[in-house]
N, C-alpha and C positions, 0 to 999 in steps of 0.2 A: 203745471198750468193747464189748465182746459183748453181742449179746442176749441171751443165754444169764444175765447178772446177772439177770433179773427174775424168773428162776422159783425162786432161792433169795431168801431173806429173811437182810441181815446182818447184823439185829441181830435175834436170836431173843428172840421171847416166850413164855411159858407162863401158863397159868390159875394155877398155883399163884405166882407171881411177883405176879400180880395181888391174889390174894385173899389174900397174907401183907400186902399193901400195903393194901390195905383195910380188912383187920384189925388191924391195927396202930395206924390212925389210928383206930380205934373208929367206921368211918364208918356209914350204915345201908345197909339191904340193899338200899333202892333204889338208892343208891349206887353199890356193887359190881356191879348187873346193868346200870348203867350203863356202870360201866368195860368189863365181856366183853361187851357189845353192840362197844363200841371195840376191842378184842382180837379180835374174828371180822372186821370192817371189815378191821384191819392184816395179817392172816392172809390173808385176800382180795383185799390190794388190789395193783394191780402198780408194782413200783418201779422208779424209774427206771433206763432202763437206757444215756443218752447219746446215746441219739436223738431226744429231743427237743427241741424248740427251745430248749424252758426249761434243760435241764441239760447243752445239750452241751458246753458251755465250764465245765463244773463237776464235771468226776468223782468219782464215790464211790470209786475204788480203794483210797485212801489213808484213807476213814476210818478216825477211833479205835476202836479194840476198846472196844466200852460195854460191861460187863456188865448188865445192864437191871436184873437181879435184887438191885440192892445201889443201886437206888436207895430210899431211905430219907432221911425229914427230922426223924427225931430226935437226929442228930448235930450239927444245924446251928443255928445264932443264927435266931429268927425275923426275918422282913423288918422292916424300921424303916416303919411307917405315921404320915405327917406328920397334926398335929391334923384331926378332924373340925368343921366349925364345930357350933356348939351347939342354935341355930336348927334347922339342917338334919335333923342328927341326931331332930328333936324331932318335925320333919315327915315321917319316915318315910327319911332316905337311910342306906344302909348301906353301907358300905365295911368292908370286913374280910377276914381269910382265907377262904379258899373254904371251909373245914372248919368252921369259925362257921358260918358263912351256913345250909350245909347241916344243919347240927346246929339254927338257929335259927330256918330261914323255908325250910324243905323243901320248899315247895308252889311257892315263887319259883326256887331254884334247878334244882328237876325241869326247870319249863318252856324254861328258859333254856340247860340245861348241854347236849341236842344240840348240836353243833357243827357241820351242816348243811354247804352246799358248800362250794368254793373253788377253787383252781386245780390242776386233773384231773393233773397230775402230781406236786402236792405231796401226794397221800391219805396214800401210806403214812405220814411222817411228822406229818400229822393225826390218825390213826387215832391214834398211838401215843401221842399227846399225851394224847387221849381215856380210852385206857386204863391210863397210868402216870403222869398228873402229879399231883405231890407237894408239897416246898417250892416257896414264893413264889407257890403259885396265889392269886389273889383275885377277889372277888366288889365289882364297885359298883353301886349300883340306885341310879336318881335315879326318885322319882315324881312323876305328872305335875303340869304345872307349877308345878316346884320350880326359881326359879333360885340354885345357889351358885356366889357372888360371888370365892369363895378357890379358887384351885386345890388342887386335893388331892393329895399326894405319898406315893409310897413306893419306898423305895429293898430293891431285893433282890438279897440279896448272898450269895455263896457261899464260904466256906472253902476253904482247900487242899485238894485231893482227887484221885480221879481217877473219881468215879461221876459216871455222867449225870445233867445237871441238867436236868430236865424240868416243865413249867409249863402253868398256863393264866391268863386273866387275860379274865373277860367283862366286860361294863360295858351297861349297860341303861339308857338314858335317857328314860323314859314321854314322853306328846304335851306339847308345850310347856315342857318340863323344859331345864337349860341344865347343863353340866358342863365343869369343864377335867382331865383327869387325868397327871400325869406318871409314869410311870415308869422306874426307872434301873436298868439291868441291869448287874450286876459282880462279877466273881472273884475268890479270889488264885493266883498259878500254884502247880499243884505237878502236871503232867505229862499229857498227853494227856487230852483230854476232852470230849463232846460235849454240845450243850446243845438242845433241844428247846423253844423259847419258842412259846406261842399264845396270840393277840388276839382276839376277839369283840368289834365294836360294832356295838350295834344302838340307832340314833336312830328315835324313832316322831316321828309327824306335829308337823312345829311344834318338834323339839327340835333344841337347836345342842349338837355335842360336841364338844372339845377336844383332841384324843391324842397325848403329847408320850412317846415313847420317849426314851432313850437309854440307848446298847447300849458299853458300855466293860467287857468280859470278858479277862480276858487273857490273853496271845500265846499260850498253850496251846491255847486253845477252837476248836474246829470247831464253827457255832452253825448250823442250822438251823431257822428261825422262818417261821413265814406266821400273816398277819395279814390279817385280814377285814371288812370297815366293810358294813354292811347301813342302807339308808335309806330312810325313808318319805317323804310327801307334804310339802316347802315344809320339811323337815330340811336343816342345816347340820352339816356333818360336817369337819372338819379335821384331819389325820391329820403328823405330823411325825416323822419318825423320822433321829436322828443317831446316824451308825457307825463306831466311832473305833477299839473292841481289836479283837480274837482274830484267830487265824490265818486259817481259813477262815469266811466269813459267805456263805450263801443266805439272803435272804428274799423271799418270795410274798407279796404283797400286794393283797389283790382287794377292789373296788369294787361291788357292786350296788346300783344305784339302782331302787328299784320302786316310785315314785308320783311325780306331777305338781311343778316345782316346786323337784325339790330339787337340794342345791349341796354337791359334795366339791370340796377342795382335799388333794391328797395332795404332800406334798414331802418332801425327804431332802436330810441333807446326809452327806458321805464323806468321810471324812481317813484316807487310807489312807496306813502308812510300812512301810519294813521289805521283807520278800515278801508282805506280806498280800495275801490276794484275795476282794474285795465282789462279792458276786452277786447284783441285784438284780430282779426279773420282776415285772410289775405285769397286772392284767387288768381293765380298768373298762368297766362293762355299763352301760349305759344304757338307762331304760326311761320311759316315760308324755311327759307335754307340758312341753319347756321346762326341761326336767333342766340341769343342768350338772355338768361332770365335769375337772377339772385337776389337773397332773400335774407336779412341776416338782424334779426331782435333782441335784444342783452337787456334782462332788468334787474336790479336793485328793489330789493324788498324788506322796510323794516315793518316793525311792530306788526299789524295783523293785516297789510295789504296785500293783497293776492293777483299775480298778473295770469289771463288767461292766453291760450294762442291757438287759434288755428286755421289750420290754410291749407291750400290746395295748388297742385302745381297741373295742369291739363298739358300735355303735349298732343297738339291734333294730328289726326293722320294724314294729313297732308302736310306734314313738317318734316325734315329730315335735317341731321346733324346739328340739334340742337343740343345747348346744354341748361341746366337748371339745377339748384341747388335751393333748398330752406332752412335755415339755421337759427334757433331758439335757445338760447343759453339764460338762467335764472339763477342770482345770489339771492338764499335764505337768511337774511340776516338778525332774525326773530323765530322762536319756536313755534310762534303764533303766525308766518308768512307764508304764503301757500301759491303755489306757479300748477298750473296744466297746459303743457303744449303739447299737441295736436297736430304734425305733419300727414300731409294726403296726399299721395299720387295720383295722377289720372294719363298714364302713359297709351296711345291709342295709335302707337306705328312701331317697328322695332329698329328704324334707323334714330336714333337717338346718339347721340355723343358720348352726355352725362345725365343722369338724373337722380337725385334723392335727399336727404335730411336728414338731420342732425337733433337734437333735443336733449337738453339737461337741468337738472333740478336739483341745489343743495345748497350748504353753508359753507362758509369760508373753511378753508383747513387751518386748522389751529395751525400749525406750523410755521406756515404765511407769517399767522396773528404775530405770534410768537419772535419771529426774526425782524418785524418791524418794528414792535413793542420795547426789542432790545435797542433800538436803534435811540432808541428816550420817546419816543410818541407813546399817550395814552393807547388805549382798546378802540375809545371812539374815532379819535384823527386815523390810529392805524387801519381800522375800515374803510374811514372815508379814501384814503388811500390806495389801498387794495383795491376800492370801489372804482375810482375813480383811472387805472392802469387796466381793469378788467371792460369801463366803457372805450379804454382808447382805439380799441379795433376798428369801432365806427366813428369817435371822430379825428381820429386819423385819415380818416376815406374825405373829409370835408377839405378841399384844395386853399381855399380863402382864409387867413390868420382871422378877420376879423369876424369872421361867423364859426369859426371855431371859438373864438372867444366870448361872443353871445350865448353859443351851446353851455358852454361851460359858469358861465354866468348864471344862467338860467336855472341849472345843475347844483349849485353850491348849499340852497338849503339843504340837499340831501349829501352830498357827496362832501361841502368844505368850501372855501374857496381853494384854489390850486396853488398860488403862487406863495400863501401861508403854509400851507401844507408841504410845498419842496423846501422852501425854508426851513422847516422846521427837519 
């Protein structure tokens, strides 16, 4: 791709785009100078243009024509928000749409809604999130310590269309506070379409958070999403994200740990069919005494989908005894399927613990095939099988039966359902 893409912008913004969208949802005015602070950002920032490590195996050439200015969310069903418990509710936690929140506890949203760094080549499409997202944003605050025991769900869904579906989604967990959050992303096809998803989590001192994506948009969608975990002192952070629709999927996924103590576990799983292509980039910073940082991606790949990976793990020099690990494991299950993962160090002090990565790329060993096949299962159930004993490392790590059985749910077009499949 020429360099020459970074000095146009191809998906044009306008202030008036902005401010009919702002106006529309009757937001306030802090609001709106919220969004054109994110509108000058996007206008400023430079996009990518194929040279970089993160997007070279990922061209924009081919994106969809978004019209940006016809993103609007009063055409659309609001998100399904699963019950809040009643307790919690009573103790101050708020889960709602972003446009509640703001309209209800404007003092909490102000503080929260910068959406601050992340990975230097994802800005533009930060930026843009910043300034145009619409349906499906939401707001969780968990104050401090509040632990709730139910994970909290919401599913958000888009109709046929073909405007950009653009988003954000922060989650705030005070010191000592405990939260599990699911959410499930998904479309129905009706013709080219790009999708704009943004995460924000920030755990303060002492808080464990939860974060269970799942991204099942369909075969239409070109989804670009980065997602962002921020952690404080002796914080548990656990991040899960499963990638099963749309056509083309980037996500950015970055880790800053900044206090003593604290523990991310970031995994993924991938079931890619069809020509899909998973692109996934990770950046995990490490900072203060005794951090830990883990990283662990497993995809399934049939017919001619190809899952990408790479990441980077930075230990700062003023870290010591931390540890970190990256882990990228890829089933071929097509001669046409095709994986490149991409581990990076960035070690910068020599008190370190542990640090390094893993990466692999192949097809099942006939063997396997073989002794399951004997078992009376076909070739096909026998993989879905294999498939599905080779995704358990991560959702085995998921504590909740009932969000393990959504994963898995979610999983079946490619994997089977499970509970036919142990039958059998």
């Amino acid at each position: 791709m020429s360099l020459a893409f970074a000095t146009r912008i191809p998906l044009p913004l306008d202030r008036a785009t902005v401010e009919r969208l702002s106006v529309g949802r009757g937001e306030p005015d802090w609001l709106l100078a919220a969004r054109l602070g994110a509108l000058d950002r996007y206008e400023r920032a430079t996009w990518p243009t194929g040279q970089e490590e993160e997007w070279r195996r990922f061209p924009l050439r081919d994106l969809p024509t978004a019209e940006l200015a016809r993103v609007v969310d009063t055409e659309h069903p609001p998100s399904e928000y699963g019950a809040v418990p009643l307790d919690a509710a009573r103790r101050g936690l708020i889960f709602d749409r972003m446009i509640n929140v703001a309209r209800e506890h404007p003092d909490l949203v102000r503080r929260w809604l910068p959406d601050g760094d992340g990975i230097h080549s994802h800005e533009a499409f930060r930026a843009l999130a910043g300034a145009l997202f619409a349906h499906g944003s939401a707001f969780l605050y968990v104050p401090a310590g509040l632990q709730v025991e139910l994970p909290l769900e919401v599913h958000k869904h888009w109709s046929a269309g073909s405007e950009p579906m653009v988003f954000r989604t922060i989650v705030v967990a005070e010191a000592g506070s405990s939260v599990t959050l699911v959410e499930e992303l998904s479309s129905a096809r009706g013709g080219p379409r790009l999708a704009v998803p943004s995460l924000e989590v920030h755990a303060g001192p002492g808080a464990s958070v939860r974060y269970v994506g799942i991204h099942r948009f369909a075969d239409d969608v070109w989804e670009i999403g980065q997602q962002r975990f921020v952690s404080a002192r002796d914080s548990a952070v656990h991040g899960f994200n499963v990638l099963i629709g749309g056509a083309r999927t980037k996500l950015g996924v970055g880790s800053d740990i900044r206090g003593d103590g604290a523990e991310v576990k970031l995994y993924g799983l991938v079931a890619g069919a069809d020509s899909q292509r998973i692109d996934v980039n990770s950046h995990q910073r490490l900072d203060g005494k005794g951090s830990t940082s883990d990283l662990l991606y497993l995809s399934a790949l049939y017919d001619a989908a190809k899952a990408i990976y790479y990441g980077v793990i930075r230990v700062e020099p003023t870290s010591s005894g931390t540890g970190s690990y990256q882990e990228c494991r890829n089933i071929l299950l097509s001669d046409k399927a095709g994986a490149d993962p991409i581990p990076a160090l960035e070690i910068l002090t020599n008190d370190v613990a542990r640090c390094g990565h893993g990466a692999t790329a192949g097809a099942l060993e006939e063997d396997e095939l073989f002794y399951v096949m004997s078992r009376g299962l076909g070739r096909i159930e026998s993989e879905q099988l294999l498939v599905r004993g080779f995704f358990q490392r991560v959702v085995a790590a998921i504590p909740e039966p009932q969000v393990r059985a959504r994963v898995l749910a979610a999983l079946a077009p490619r994997i089977g359902r499970v509970a036919e499949l142990e039958a059998a």
